[in-house]
PALOPA-924579 format. One line per 4 residues: number of its first residue (from 1); their letters; for each residue x, y, z of N, C-alpha, C, O. Coordinates in nm, 3 decimals. Layout:
<nodes>
NUM) A) X Y Z X Y Z X Y Z X Y Z  ...
</nodes>
This chain:
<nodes>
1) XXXX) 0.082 -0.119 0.000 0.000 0.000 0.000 0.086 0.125 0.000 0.053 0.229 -0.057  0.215 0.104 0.077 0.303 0.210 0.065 0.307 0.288 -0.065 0.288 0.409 -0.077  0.343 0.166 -0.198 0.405 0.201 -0.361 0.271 0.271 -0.375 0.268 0.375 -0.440  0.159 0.223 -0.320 -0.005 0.352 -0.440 0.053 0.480 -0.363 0.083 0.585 -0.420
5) XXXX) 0.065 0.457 -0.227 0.016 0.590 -0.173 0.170 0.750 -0.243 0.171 0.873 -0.255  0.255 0.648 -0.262 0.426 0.735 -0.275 0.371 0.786 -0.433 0.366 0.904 -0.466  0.326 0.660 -0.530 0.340 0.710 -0.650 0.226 0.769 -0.717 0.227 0.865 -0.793  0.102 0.680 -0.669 -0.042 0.773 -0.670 -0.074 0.920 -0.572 -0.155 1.007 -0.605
9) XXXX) -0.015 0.921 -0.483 -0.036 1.028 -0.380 -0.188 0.959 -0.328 -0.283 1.037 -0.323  -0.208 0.827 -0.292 -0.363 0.819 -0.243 -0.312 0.763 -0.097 -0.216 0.689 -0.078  -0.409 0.825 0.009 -0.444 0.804 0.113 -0.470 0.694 0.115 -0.491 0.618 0.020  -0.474 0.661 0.292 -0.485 0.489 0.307 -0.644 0.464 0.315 -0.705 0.359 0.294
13) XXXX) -0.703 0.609 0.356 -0.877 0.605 0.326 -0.911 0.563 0.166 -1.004 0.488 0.138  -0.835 0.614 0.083 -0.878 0.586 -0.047 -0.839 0.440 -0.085 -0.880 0.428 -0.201  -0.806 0.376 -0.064 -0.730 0.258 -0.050 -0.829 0.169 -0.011 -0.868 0.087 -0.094  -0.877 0.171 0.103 -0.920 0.101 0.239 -1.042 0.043 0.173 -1.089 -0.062 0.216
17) XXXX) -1.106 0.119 0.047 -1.253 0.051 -0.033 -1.196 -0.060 -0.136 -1.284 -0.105 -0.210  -1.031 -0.128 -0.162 -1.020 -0.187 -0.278 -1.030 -0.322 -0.173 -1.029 -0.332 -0.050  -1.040 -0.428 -0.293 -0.994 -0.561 -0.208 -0.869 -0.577 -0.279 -0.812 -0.505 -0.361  -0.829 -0.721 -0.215 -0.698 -0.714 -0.214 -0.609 -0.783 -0.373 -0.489 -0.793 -0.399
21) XXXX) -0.741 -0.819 -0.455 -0.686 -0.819 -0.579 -0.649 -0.714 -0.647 -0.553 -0.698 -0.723  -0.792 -0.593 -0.593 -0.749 -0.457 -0.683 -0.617 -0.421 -0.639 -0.534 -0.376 -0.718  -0.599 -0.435 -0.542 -0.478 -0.385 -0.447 -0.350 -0.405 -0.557 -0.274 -0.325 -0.611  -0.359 -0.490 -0.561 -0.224 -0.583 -0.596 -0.211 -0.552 -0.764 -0.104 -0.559 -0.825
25) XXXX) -0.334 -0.517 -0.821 -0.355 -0.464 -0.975 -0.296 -0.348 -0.996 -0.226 -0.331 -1.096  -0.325 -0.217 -0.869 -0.267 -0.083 -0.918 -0.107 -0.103 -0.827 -0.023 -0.014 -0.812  -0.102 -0.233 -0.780 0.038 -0.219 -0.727 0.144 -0.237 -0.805 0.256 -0.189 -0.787  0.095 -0.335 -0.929 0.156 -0.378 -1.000 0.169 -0.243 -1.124 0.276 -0.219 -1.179
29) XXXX) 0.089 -0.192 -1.142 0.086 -0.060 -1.254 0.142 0.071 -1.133 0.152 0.178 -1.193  0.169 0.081 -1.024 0.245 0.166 -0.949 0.406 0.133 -1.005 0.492 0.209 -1.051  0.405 -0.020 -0.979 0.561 -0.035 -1.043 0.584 -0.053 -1.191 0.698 -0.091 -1.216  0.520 -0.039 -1.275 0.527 0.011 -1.436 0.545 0.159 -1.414 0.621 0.219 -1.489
33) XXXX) 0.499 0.205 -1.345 0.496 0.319 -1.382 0.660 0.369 -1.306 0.726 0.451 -1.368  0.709 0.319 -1.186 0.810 0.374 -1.133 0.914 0.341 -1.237 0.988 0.436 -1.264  0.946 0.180 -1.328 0.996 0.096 -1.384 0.978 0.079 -1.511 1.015 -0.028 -1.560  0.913 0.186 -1.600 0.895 0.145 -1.722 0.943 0.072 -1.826 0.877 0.047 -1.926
37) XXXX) 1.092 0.025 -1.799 1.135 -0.094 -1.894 1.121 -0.226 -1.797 1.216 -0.304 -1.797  1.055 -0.243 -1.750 0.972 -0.363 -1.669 1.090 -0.461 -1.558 1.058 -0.565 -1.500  1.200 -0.407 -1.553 1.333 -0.424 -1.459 1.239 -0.425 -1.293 1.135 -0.372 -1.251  1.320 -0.495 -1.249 1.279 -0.576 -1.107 1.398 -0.581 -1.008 1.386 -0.636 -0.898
</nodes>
């Protein structure tokens, strides 16, 4: 939840309505977006 909130700027209230697949969906497009040549 840390990576949405650093790279989205979203609160843990805004957060707190996903489950934990969405979670893990914009977590994964938080790190595309930090990582754009897809490096790990």
């Amino acid at each position: 939840m840390a990576d949405l909130a650093v790279v989205f700027h979203w609160a843990p209230t805004d957060m707190d309505r996903l489950g934990l697949l969405e979670l893990m969906e914009w977590r994964d497009r938080a790190r595309a977006r930090v990582e754009p040549n897809g490096r790990e």
